[in-house]
N, C-alpha and C positions, 0 to 999 in steps of 0.2 A: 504494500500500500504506500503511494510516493505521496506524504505526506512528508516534507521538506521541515519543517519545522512549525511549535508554536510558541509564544513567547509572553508571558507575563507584564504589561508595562504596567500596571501597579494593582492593588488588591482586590481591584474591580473591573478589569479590565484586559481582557485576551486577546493577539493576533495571532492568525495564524496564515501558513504558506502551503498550497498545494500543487505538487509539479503532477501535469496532466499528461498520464504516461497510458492509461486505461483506455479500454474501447467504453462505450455509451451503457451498454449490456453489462459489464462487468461492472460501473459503478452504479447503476438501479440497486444491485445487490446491498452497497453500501449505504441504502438510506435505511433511518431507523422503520422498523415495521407498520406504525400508524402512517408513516406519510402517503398520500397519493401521489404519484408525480405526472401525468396523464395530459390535466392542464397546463401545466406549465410549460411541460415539453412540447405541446403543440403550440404553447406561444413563443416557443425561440426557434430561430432558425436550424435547419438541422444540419450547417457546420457548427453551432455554439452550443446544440445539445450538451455534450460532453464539458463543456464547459458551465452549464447552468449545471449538472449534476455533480461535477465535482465540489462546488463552491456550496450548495447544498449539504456536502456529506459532512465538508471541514463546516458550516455554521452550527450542525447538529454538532459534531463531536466538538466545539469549545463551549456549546450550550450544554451540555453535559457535566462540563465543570461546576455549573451554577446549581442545574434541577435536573429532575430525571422523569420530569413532567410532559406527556406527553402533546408540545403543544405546536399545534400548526404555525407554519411560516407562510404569513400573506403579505399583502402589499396595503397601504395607505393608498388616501386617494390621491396624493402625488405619486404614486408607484413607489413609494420606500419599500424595501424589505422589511419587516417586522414580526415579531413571536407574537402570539396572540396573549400576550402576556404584560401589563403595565410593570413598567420598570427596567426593560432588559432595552437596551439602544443596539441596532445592528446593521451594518455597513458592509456591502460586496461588492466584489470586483475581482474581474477576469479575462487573461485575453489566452490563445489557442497555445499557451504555452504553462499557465501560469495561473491559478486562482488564489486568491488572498480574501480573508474575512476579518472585520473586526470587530469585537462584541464585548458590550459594557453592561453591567448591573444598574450601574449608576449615570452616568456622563454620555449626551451625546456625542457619537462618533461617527466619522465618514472616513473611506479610503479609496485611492485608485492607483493601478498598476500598470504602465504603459511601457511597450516595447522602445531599445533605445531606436530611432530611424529616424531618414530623412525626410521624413514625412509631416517632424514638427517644425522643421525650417519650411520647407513649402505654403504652411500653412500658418506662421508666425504675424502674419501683417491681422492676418483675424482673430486675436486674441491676446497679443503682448501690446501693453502699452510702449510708448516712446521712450519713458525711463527706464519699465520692463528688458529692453533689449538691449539697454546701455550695461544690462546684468548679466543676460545670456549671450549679448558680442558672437554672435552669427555660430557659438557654440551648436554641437547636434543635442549633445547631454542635458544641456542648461535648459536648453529650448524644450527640450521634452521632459526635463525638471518642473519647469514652472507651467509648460500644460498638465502634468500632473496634479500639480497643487492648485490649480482652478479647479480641474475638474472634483477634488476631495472638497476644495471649498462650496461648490455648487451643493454636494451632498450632505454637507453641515449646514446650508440652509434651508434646503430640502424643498421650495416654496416654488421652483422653476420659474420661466420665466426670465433670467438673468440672460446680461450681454456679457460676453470674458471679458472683453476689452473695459468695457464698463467699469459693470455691477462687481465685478474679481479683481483684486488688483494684489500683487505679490510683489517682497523684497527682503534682501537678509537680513535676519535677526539680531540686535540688537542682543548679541551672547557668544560664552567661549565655546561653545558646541557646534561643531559645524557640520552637523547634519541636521539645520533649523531653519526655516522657513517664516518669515511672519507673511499673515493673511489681511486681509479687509473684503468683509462682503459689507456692500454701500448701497443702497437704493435709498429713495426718497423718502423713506417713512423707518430704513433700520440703516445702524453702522455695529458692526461687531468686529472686535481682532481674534483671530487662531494663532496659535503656533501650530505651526506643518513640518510633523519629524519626514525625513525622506530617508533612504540606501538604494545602493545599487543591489542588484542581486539577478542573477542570471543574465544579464545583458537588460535587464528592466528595471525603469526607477518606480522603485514602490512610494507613495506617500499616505501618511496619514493624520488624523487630526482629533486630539479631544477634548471638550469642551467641558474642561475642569472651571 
């Protein structure tokens, strides 16, 4: 079972990594026995199947840590992922290599995992600010760094709707850490700050974010 790792970032709060090495059939096996998966997988496409089922299995297995309750995973009506359970906060993301989860008792959380490519320079004029890029300097990493951390920021507000360019606005942290990010989600009626931890890992910048 390529469960790559999970990780503790504090008493309330689990990540985990799933390398997506399984066919679609062999991880149905891995979900716990109440769930259906039927809908779901006929709402993803079926190159992402595998990928909606793995990130599945890791949300059940760090929801495990908490309760042993058997409680469905739906969506809100922004499409959040959610336990049908007040109090648990849970955040997914996955691309055809690679699923990651993150799941809190307490603290809203968002995260997102994107391949490194050139495909965040091509598309940089649509989502980095002017100051934004004096950051990432036509970088390929940086560039798909700080679309990472839009896109986890978008997911800590969860309200859709937002412009990158806009409403997300990313720069470094004001700290000796330097795998820190600071956030600002802005619209006309909210302003809030994240800190956005990020790593590399397998050729992907994972980022995430919680809202202590």
């Amino acid at each position: 079972m390529p469960l790559l790792h999970t990780r503790e970032l504090d008493s309330h709060t689990l990540l985990g990594v799933w390398s997506l090495e399984e066919r679609p059939e062999e991880l149905l096996h891995t979900l716990p026995a109440h769930l259906s998966p039927e809908e779901g997988l006929a709402q993803a496409h079926p190159r992402r199947q595998r990928e909606w089922l793995a990130s599945r299995t890791l949300a059940y297995q760090l929801l495990q840590r908490f309760t042993d309750a058997p409680l469905p995973l739906l969506r809100d009506a922004t499409g959040k992922p959610i336990f049908a359970q007040k109090g648990f906060h849970l955040s997914i993301t996955h691309s055809p290599r690679l699923a990651a989860v993150i799941l809190s008792e307490r603290y809203d959380v968002g995260i997102d995992i994107e391949l490194v490519s050139a495909k965040a320079l091509r598309v940089a004029d649509k989502f980095l600010t002017d100051q934004e890029k004096t950051f990432t300097a036509d970088d390929e990493q940086q560039t798909c760094l700080y679309w990472s951390a839009k896109e986890t920021l978008y997911k800590m507000y969860s309200q859709k709707q937002l412009i990158f360019k806009e409403n997300l606005l990313v720069e470094p942290a004001q700290s000796p850490e330097n795998n820190l990010l600071q956030g600002r989600v802005i619209t006309d009626k909210f302003s809030k700050l994240y800190q956005i931890h990020h790593e590399l890992l397998l050729n992907h910048i994972l980022t995430y974010s919680i809202d202590r």
